[in-house]
GUFIPA-140915 format. One line per 5 residues: their letters; for each residue x, y, z of N, C-alpha, C. Coordinates in steps of 0.1 Angstrom, whole numbers. Layout:
% residues N
a> X Y Z X Y Z X Y Z ~ ...
% end
This chain:
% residues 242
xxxxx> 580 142 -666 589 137 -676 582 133 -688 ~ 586 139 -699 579 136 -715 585 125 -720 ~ 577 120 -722 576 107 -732 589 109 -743 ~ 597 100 -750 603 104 -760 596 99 -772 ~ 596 105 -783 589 104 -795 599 101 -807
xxxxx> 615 102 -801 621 103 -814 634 93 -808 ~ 638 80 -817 653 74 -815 660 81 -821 ~ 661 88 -831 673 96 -838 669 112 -833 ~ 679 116 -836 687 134 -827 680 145 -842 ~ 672 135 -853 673 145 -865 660 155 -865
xxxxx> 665 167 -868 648 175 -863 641 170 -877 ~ 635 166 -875 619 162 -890 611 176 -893 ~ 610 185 -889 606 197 -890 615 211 -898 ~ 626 205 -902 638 212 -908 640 207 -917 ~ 636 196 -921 646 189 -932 633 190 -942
xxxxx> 640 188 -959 624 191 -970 625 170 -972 ~ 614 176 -983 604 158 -987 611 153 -988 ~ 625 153 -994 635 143 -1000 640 136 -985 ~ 644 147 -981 653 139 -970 640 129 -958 ~ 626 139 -959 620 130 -954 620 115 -956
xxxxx> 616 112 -965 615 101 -976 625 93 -969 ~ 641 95 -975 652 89 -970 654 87 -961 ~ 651 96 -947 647 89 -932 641 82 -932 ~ 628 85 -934 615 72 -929 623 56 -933 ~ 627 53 -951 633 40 -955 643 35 -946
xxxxx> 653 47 -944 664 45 -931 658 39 -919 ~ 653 43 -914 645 41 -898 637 25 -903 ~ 630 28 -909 620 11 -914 631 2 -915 ~ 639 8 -923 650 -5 -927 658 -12 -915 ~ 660 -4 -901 667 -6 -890 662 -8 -881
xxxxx> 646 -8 -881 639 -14 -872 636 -26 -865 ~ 642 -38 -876 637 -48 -870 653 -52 -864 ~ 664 -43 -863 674 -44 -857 674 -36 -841 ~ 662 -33 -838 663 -25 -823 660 -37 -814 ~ 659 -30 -803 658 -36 -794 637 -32 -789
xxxxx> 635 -43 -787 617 -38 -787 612 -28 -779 ~ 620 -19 -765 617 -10 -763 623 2 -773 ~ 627 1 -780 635 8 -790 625 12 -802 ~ 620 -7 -807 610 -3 -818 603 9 -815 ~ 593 6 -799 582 16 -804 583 30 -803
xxxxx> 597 36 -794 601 48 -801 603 50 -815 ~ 612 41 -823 611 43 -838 600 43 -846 ~ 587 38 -843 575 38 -848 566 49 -845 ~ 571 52 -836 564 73 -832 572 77 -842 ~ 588 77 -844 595 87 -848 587 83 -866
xxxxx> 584 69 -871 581 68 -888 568 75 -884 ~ 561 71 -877 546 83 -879 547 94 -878 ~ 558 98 -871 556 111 -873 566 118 -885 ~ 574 112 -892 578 117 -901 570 112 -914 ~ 565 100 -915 551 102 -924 543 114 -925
xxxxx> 537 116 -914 526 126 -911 532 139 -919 ~ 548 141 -914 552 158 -917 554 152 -935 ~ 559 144 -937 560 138 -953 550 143 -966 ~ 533 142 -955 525 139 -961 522 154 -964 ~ 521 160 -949 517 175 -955 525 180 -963
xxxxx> 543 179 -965 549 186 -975 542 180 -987 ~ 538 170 -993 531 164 -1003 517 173 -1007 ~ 511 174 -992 500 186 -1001 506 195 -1001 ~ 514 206 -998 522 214 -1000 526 217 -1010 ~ 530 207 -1019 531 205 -1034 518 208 -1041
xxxxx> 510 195 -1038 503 200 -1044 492 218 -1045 ~ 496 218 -1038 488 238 -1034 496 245 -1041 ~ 514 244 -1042 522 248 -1052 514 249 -1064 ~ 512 236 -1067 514 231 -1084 498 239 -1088 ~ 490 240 -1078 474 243 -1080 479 258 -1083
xxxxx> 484 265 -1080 488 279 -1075 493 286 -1090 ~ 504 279 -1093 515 282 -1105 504 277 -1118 ~ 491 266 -1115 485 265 -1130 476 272 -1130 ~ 468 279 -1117 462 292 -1116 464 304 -1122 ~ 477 309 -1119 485 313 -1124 486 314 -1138
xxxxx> 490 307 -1146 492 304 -1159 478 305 -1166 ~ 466 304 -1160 455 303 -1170 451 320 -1167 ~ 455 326 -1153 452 341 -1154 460 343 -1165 ~ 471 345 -1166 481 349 -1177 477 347 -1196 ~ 468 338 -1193 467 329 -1208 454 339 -1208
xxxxx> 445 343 -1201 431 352 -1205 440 363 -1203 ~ 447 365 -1197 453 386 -1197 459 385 -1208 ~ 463 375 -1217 474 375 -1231 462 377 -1240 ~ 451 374 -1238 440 374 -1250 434 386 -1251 ~ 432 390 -1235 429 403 -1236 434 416 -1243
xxxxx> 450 414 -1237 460 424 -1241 461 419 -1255 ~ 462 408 -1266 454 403 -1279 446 419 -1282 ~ 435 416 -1277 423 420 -1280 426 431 -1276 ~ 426 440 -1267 434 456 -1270 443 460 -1278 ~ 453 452 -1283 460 454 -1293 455 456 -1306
xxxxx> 451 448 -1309 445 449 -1318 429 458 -1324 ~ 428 461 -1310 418 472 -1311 422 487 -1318 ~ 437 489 -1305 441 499 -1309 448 501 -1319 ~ 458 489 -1326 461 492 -1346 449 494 -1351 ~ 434 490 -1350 429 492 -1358 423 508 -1358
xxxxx> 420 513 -1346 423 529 -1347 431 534 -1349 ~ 441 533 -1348 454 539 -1358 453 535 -1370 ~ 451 529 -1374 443 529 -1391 434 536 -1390 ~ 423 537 -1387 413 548 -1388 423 563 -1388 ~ 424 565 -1376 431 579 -1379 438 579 -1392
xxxxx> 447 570 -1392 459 571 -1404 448 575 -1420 ~ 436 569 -1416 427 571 -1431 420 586 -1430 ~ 419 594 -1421 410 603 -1417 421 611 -1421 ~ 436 611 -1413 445 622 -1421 448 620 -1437 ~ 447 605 -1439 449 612 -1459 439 613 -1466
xxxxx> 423 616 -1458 415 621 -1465 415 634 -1465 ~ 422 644 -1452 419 652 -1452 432 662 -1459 ~ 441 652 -1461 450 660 -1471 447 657 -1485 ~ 433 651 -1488 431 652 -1505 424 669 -1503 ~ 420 668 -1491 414 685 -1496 417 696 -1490
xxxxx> 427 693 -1486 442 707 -1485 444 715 -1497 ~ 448 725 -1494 454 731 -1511 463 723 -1512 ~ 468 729 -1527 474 719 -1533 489 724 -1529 ~ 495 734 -1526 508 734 -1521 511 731 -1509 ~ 504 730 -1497 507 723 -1487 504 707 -1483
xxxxx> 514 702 -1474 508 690 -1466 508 690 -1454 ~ 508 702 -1448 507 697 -1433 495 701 -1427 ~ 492 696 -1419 482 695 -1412 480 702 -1391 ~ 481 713 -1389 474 722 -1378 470 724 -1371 ~ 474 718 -1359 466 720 -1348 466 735 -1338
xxxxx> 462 731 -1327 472 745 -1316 487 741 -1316 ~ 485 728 -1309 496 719 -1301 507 709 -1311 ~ 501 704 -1323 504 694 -1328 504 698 -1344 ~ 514 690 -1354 513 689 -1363 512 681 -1373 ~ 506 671 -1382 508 662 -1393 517 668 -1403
xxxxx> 528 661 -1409 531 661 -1422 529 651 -1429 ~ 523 651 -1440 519 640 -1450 528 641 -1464 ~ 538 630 -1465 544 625 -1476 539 618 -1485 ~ 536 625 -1498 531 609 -1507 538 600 -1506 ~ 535 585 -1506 543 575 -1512 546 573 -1524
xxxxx> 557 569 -1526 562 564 -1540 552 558 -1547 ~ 545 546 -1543 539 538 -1549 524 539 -1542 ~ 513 537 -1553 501 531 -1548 498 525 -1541 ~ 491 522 -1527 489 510 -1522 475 500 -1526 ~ 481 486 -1525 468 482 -1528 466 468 -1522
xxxxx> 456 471 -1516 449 462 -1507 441 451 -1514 ~ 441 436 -1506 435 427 -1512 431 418 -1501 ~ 416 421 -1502 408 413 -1494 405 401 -1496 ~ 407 397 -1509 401 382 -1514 409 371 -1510 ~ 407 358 -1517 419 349 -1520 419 346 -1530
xxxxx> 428 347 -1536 434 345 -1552 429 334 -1561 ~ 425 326 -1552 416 313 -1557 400 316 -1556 ~ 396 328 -1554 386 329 -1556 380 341 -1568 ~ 395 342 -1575 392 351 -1587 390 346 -1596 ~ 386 350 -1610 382 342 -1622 391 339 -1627
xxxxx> 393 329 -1639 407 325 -1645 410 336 -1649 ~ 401 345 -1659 407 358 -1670 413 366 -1656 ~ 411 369 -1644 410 379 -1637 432 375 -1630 ~ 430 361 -1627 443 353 -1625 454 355 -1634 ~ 445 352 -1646 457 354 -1653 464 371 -1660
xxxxx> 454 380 -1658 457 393 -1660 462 397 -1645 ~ 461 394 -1633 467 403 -1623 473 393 -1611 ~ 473 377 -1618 487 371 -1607 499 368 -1617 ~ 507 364 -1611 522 363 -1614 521 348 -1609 ~ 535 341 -1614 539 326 -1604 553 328 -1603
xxxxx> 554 328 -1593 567 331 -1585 574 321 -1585 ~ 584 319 -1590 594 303 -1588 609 307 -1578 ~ 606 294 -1567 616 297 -1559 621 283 -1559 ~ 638 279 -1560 649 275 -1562 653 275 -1552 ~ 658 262 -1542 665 266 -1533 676 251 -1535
xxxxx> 685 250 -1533 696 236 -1530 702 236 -1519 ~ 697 224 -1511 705 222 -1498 719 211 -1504 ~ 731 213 -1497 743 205 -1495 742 197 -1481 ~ 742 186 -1489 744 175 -1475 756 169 -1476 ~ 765 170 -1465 779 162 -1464 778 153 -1451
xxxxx> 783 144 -1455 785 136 -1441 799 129 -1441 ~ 801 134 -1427 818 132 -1423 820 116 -1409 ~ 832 113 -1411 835 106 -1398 838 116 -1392 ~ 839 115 -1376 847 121 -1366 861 125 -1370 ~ 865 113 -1377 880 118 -1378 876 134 -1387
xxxxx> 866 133 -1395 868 146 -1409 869 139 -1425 ~ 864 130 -1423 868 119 -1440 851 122 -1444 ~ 852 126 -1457 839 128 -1461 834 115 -1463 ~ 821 109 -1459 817 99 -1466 807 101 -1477 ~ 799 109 -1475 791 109 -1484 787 128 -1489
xxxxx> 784 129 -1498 781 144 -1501 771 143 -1513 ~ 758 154 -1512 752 156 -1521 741 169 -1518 ~ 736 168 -1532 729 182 -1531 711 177 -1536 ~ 708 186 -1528 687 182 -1526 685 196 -1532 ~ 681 194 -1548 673 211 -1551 661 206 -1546
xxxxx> 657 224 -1544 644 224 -1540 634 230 -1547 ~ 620 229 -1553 614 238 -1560 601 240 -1554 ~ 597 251 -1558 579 255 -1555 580 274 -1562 ~ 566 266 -1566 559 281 -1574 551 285 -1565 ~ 547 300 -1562 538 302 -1556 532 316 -1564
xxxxx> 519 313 -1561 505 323 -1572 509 337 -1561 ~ 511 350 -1564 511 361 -1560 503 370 -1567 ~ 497 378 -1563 491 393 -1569 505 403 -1578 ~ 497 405 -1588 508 411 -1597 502 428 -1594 ~ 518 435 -1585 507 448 -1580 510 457 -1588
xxxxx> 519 455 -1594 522 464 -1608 510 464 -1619 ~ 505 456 -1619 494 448 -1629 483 458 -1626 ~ 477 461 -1609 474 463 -1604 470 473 -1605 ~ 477 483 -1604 480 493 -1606 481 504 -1622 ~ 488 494 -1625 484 503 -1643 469 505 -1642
xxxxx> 460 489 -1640 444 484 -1645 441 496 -1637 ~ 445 501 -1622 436 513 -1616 435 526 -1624 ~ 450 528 -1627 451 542 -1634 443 545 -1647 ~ 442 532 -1653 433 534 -1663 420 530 -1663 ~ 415 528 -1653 404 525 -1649 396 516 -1651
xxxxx> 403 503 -1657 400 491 -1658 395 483 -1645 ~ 384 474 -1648 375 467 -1637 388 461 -1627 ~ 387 460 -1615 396 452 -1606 388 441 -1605 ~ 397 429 -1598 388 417 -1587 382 426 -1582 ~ 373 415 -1574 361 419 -1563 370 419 -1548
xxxxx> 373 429 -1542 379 432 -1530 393 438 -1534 ~ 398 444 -1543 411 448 -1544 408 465 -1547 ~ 415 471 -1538 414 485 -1538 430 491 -1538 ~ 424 500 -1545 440 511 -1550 437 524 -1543 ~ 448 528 -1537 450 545 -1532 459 546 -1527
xxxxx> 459 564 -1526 476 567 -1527 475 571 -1509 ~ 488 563 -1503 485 567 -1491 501 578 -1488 ~ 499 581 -1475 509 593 -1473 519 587 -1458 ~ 527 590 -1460 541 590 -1449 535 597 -1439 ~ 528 596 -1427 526 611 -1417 535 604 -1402
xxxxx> 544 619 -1405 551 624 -1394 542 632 -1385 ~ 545 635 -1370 543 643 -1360 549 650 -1350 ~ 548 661 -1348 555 672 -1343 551 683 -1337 ~ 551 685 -1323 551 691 -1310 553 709 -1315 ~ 543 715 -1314 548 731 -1319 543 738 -1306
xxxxx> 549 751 -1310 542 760 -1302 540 775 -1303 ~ 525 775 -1297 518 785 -1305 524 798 -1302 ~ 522 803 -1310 520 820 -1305 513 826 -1293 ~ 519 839 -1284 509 842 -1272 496 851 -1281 ~ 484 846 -1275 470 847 -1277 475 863 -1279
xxxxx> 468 870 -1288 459 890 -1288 459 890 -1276 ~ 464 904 -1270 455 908 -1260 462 903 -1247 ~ 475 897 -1243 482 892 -1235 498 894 -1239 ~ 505 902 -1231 514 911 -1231 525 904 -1227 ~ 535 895 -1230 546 887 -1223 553 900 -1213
xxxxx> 557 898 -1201 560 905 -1193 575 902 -1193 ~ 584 919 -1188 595 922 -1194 608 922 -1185 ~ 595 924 -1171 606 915 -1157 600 906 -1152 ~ 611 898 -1140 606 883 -1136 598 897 -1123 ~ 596 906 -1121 593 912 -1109 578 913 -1111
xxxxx> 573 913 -1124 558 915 -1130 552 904 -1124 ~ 559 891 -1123 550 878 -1114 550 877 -1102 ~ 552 888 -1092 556 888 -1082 543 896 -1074 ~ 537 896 -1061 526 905 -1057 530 922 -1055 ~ 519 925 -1052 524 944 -1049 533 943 -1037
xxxxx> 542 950 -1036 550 953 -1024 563 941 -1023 ~ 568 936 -1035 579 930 -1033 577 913 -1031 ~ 586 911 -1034 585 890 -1030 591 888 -1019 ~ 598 895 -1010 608 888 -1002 609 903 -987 ~ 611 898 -981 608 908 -968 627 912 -963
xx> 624 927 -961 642 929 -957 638 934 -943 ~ 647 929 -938 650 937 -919 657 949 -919
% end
């Protein structure tokens, strides 16, 4: 005959932490209402629902270890994938600069560009581009004031404030102002065409729109497109008759 280890009928092995918790208080709290062979079944049953209490607690914790594990793999695979990304725009710039150098020395009535497989078309752009590596505060005043601009931006917020019922109590308006120093690219650009000194890091060139498109070639000299499907077939027929 086995010993009993439990005064209540509840399995402790089925139920989660919460309800542990709530038992154990339950049982403690009704203890000093048993009867003393009663207690020390209810004091197996608190130890052992401590005990199962405690493992779901590390339980938790190996969760919570698990999921911040987790999250710091994620946070290095985001820097990484960062860092390939950014690898690969920057080769696509490369390429993108290798096709409009090689359509400066195209003839002059074509823009496309040749492969077997593949083909570039190169659009001028409307406008020059122009690049600026510096910061504007590190140009000279003459240089500032020939090729920036000051941008003035205007904004007014409306502030109303109502009761619940809908009664305005108060209403007004907050302008807003700020100038901001920009590169003048029009500026820019005249000074290139005429070949006036730029800042130090400002470069002008004409870049091009390139599209891409899947061709296909002609059959090679010397290879004969065949005129039945019977020509791909071996000597003596594809298929056997009784």
């Amino acid at each position: 005959m086995t010993a009993t280890t439990q005064i209540t009928s509840i399995k402790l092995k089925e139920i989660n932490v919460i309800k542990l918790y709530e038992h154990y208080h339950a049982l403690e709290k009704a203890l000093p209402l048993l009867m003393p062979e009663s207690q020390e079944i209810a004091k197996a049953e608190l130890e052992a629902c401590l005990n199962l209490r405690s493992e779901k607690i590390d339980r938790i914790y190996y969760a919570m270890c698990s999921h911040e594990d987790s999250i710091e793999r994620i946070k290095k695979e985001k820097v990484l994938i960062a860092a390939a990304q950014k690898y690969h725009e920057s080769q696509v710039e490369s390429i993108k600069g290798l096709l409009n150098y090689l359509r400066r020395v195209l003839p002059f009535d074509t823009n496309k560009i040749t492969g077997l497989n593949y083909q570039f078309t190169l659009v001028k752009k409307k406008d020059l581009t122009v690049e600026i590596k510096t910061e504007l505060k590190d140009w000279s005043q003459e240089e500032r004031e020939q090729y920036c601009i000051a941008e003035e931006v205007t904004t007014t917020k409306q502030i109303v404030l109502r009761s619940l019922s809908g009664d305005i109590l108060e209403e007004r308006m907050e302008p807003s102002h700020k100038i901001n120093v920009i590169p003048n690219l029009d500026a820019i650009r005249n000074a290139y065409q005429t070949s006036e000194q730029l800042p130090r890091g400002v470069k002008v060139f004409q870049e091009y729109s390139i599209r891409s498109k899947r061709i296909y070639s002609n059959v090679p000299m010397g290879c004969e497109t065949p005129q039945y499907p019977g020509q791909f077939l071996p000597e003596g027929g594809g298929t056997d008759e009784s």
